[in-house]
C-alpha positions in Angstrom: -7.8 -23.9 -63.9 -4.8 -25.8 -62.7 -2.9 -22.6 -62.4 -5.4 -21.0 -60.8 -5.7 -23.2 -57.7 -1.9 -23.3 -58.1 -1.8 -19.4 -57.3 -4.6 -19.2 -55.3 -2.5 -22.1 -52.7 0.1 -19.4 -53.0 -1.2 -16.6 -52.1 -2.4 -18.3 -48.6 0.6 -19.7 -48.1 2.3 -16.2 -48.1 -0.9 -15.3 -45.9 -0.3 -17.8 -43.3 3.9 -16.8 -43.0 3.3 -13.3 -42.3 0.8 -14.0 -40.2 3.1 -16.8 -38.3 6.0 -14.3 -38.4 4.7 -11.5 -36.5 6.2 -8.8 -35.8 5.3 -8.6 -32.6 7.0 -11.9 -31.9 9.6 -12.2 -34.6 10.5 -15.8 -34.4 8.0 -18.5 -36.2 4.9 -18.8 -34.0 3.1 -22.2 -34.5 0.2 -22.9 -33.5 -0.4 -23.8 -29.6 3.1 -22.3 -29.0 2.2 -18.4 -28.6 3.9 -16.9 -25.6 2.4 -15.9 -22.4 2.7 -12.1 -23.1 3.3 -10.0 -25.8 6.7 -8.6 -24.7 8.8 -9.8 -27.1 8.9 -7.4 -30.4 10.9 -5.3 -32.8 9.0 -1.9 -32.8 10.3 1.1 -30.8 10.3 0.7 -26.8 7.4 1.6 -24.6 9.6 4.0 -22.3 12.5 5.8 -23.8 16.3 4.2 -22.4 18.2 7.5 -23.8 18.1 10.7 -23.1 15.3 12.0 -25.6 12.4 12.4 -23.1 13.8 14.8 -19.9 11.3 13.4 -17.8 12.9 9.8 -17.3 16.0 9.1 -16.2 17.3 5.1 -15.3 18.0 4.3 -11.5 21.6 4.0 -12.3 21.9 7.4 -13.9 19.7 9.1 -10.8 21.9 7.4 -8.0 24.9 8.2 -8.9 24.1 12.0 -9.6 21.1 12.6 -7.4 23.9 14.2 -4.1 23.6 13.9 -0.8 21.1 17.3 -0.2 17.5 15.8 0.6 15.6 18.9 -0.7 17.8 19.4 -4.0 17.0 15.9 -4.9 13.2 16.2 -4.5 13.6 19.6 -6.3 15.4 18.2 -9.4 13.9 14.4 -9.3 10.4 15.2 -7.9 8.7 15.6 -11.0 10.3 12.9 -13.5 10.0 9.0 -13.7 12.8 6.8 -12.5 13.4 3.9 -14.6 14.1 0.4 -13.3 15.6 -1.5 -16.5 17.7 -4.5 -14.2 17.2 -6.3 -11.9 20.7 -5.1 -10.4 18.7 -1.7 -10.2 15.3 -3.3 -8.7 17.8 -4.6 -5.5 20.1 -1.8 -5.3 17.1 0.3 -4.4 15.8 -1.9 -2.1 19.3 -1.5 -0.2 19.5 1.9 -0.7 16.1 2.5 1.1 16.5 -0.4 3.9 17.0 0.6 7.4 19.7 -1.3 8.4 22.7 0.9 8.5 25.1 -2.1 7.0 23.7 -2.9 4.9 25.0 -1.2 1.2 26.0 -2.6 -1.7 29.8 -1.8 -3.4 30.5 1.4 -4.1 27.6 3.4 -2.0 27.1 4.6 1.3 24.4 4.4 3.8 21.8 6.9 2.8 20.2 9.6 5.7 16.8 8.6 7.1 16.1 12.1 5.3 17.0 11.3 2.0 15.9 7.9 2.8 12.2 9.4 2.8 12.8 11.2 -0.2 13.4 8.0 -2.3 10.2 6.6 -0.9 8.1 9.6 -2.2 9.5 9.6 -5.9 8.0 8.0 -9.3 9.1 4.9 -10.4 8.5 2.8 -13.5 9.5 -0.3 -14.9 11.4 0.0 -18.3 10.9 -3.5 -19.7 10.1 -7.1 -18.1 12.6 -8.1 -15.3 13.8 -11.3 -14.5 15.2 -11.5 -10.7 16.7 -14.7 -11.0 19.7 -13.5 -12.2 20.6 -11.5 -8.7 21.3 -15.0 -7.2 21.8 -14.6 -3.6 21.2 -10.8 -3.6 17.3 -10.6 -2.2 15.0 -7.8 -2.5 14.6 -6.2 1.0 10.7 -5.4 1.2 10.5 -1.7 0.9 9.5 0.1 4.4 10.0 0.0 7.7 8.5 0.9 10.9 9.0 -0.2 14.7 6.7 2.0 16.6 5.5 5.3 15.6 6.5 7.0 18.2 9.0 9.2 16.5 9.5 9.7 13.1 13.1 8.4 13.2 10.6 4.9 13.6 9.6 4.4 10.2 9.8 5.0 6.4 7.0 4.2 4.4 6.2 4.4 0.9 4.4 7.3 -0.1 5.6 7.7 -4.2 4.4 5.9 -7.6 5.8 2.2 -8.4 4.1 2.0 -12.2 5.2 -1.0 -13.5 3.6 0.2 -17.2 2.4 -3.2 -17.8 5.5 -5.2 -17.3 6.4 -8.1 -15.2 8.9 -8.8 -12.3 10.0 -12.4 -12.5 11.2 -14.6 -9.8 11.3 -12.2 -7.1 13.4 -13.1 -4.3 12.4 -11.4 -1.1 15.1 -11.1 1.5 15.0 -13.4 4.9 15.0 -12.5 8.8 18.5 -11.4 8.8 17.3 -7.9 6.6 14.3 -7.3 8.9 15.3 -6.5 12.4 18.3 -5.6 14.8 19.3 -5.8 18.4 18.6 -2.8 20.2 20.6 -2.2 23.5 18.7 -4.3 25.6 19.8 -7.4 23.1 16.2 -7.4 22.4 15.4 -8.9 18.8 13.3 -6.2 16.7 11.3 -6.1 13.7 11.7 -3.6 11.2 8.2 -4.2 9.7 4.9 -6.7 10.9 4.4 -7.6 7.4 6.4 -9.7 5.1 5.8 -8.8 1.8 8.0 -6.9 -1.5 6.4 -3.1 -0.1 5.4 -3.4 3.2 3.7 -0.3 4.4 2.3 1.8 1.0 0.6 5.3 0.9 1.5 5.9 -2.8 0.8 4.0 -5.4 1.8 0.9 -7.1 0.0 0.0 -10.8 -0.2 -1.7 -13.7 2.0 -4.5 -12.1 2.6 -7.8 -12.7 4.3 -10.3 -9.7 5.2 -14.3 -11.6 6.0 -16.4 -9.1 7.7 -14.2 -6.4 9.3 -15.9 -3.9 9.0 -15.3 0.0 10.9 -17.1 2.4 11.0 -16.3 6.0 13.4 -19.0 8.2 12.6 -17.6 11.5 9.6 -16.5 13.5 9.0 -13.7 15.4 6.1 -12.7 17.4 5.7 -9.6 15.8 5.7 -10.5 12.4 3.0 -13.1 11.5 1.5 -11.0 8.2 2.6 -11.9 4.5 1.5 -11.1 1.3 3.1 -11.0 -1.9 2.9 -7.3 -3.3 1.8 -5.3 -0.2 1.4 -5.2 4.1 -0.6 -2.6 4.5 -2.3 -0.3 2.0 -3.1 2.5 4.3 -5.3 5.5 4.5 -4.1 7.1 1.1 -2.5 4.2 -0.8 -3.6 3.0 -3.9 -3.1 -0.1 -5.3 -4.8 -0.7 -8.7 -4.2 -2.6 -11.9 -2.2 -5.8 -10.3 -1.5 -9.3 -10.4 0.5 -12.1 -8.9 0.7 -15.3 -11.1 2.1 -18.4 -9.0 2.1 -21.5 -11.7 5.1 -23.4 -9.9 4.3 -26.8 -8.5 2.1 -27.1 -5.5 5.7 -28.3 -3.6 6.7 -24.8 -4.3 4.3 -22.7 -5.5 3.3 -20.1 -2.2 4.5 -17.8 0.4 7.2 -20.0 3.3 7.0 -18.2 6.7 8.2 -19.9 9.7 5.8 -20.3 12.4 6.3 -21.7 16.1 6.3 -25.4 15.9 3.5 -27.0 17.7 0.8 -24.4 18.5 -3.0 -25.7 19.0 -3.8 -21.9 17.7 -2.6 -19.4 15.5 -3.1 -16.0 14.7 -0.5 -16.3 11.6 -2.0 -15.0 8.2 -1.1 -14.3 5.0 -2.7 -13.3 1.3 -1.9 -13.2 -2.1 -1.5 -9.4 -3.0 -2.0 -6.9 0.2 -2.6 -8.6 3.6 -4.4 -5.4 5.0 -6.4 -2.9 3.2 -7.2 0.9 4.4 -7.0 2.4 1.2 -7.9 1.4 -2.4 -7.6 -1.6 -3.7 -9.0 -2.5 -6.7 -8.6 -4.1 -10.2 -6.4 -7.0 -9.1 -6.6 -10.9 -9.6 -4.0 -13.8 -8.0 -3.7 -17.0 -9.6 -1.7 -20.1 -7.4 -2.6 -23.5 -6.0 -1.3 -22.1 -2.7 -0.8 -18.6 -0.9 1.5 -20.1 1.7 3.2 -23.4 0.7 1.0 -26.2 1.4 4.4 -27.6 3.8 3.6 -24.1 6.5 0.0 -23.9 5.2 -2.0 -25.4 8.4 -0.6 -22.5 10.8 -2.2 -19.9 8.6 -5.6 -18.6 7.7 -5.5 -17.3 4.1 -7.0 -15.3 1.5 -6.6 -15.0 -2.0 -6.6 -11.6 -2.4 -6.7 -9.5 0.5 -6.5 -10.9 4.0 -8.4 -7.4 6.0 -10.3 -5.3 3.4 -11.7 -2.3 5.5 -10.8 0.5 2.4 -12.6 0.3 -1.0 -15.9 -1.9 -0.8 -16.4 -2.7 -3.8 -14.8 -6.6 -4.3 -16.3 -7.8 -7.9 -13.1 -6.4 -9.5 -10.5 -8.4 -7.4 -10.6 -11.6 -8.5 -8.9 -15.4 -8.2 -8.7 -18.2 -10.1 -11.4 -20.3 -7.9 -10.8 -23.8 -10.1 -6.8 -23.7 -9.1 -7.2 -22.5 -5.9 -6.2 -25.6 -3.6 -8.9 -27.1 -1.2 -6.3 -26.6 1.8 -6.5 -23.1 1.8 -10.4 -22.9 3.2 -9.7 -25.1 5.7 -11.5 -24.4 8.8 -12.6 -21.2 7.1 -16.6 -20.1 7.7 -16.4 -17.7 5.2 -15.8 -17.3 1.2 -12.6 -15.8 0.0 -12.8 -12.0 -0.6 -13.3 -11.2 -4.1 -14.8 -12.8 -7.0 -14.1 -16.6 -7.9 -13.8 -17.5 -11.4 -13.0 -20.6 -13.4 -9.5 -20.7 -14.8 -12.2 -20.3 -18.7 -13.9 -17.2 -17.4 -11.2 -15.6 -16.0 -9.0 -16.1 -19.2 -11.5 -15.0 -21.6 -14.3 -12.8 -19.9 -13.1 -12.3 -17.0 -15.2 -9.2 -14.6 -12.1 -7.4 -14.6 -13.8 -5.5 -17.8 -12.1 -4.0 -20.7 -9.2 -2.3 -19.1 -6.8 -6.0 -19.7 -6.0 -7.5 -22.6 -7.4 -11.1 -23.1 -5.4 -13.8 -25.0 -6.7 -17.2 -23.6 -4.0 -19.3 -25.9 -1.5 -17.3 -24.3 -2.8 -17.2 -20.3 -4.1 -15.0 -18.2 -5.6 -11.4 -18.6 -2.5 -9.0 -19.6 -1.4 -5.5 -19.1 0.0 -5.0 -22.5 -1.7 -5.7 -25.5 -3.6 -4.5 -29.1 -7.0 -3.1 -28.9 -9.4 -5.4 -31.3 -12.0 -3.2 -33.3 -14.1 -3.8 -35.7 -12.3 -7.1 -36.4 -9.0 -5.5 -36.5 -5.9 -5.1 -34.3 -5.2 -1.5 -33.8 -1.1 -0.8 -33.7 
């Protein structure tokens, strides 16, 4: 009998370190000390980083072999995926499709407003989780640009794919006043976009995107740019933005968007939201999680939402979502209204949340996911 037990005690003790050395994570996981995501693992990558699959190719490999014929490169590129694996490649982009004519990083030159437009109309996708701490003081210039549509030399907008496959962008730093305007001949002060935000004007699509704690700092105002959000200005007429979300878990001292407003005004018509200020298009599937959308220091110049500041596209709002329970008090002040969207407790929205079946739930690990294992029939399905 004694042996018995003694095997028996064995046999779950094997059971319990296989379990605890997944391979999906393959360090010891004890419990209460499961990562946030699932991203870390030893089977084969999502997206191929070689050259077995023709149809992606990395951002390094397509700048510095895409030419300088606008056509050629939408001939040869239009159809494949273009991988962002580094950060490095996340900002060099940025530069390469930023109005400015100095500004370029080592090594390139400034591109055409014609093949400027080309990049904006390609496919991109994220290779892997990116953390954009490591760029320092290189910010991400928000993507698009427009000044007046009078002619078309005016603006640039985004009219491709940005799939992010599930992954996250870390610590985004977006790029200050300096990167959005010029002095036009009159010494006139002019801004390259109204909203402040990582894409500013979309009419493509951005997906299956993650934003943890991106950070948006404007130093000085401007009369003609008073609009933030985190992922997106303005979704307009024929953008999509779908399968999104921007986490914010930093300290209320720094958690939300900073934006400069003029000092002292009784009234202002400053606002700002957590994914896409203003909505023509689709928007759908999303959730935001922060204490704050602007800092709680710039917070009383604003009106906020959680979500989605001007929703005039797709009506239906139960599938954009906010965590209602972390959602600081100061942000519905002097507001007559409820938020946009769907507020949940930080329990519901980590566990059955109305965001559906389309995320992956893991309330030990956080909020709903974009990567995960199906569960059927009481089994995990790799």
């Amino acid at each position: 009998m004694k042996k018995k037990i003694i095997a028996c005690a064995l046999t779950i003790l094997i059971a319990l370190t296989c379990y605890m050395l997944s391979p999906i994570n393959d360090k010891m996981l004890l419990p209460g000390t499961w990562e946030r995501r699932l991203s870390e693992h030893n089977f084969e990558e999502i997206i191929p980083k070689d050259d077995s699959d023709p149809l992606y190719v990395s951002y390094s490999e397509f700048r510095s072999e895409m030419g300088t014929e606008p056509n050629q490169v939408l001939s040869q590129y239009g159809s494949k995926f273009i991988r962002f694996d580094t950060a490095d490649e996340l900002y060099r982009f940025s530069v390469d499709v930023c109005f400015l004519p100095d500004v370029v990083y080592p090594g390139s030159e400034k591109l055409t407003k014609a093949m400027i437009d080309v990049l904006l109309s390609l496919n991109y996708v994220l290779g892997c989780d990116i953390d954009y701490s490591v760029m320092k003081s290189k910010a991400f210039i928000p993507v698009g640009f427009s000044f007046g549509f009078e002619t078309a030399a005016d603006y640039s907008i985004f009219t491709g794919t940005f799939d992010g496959r599930g992954f996250e962008i870390k610590n985004l730093y977006v790029a200050d006043y300096p990167f959005l305007h010029f002095i036009d001949e009159n010494d006139e002060h002019i801004v390259t976009t109204n909203y402040y935000a990582m894409f500013t004007y979309n009419r493509g699509t951005i997906k299956n995107l993650g934003l943890v704690n991106p950070t948006l700092e404007l130093t000085e105002e401007h009369p003609d740019l008073e609009k933030a959000s985190n992922l997106v200005g303005y979704n307009m007429a024929g953008g999509t933005v779908e399968h999104v979300y921007v986490i914010d878990d930093r300290s209320e001292n720094y958690a939300g968007i900073r934006m400069s407003a003029p000092f002292g005004q009784t009234t202002s018509s400053y606002s700002a939201a957590g994914i896409v200020h203003t909505n023509e298009g689709e928007l759908r599937d999303a959730y935001y999680v922060s204490r704050y959308v602007v800092n709680r220091s710039y917070i009383n110049n604003f009106s906020v939402e959680p979500i989605v500041m001007v929703n005039e596209g797709y009506e239906e709002e139960d599938d954009l979502v906010y965590d209602s329970e972390l959602y600081a008090a100061e942000n519905k002040s002097g507001k007559t209204t409820p938020p946009i969207g769907v507020g949940e407790t930080t329990f519901i929205l980590k566990n059955s949340s109305s965001l559906g079946d389309d995320w992956y739930y893991y309330p030990a690990d956080g909020y709903p996911s974009l990567q995960g294992l199906r569960y059927v029939d009481g089994k995990y399905l790799i």
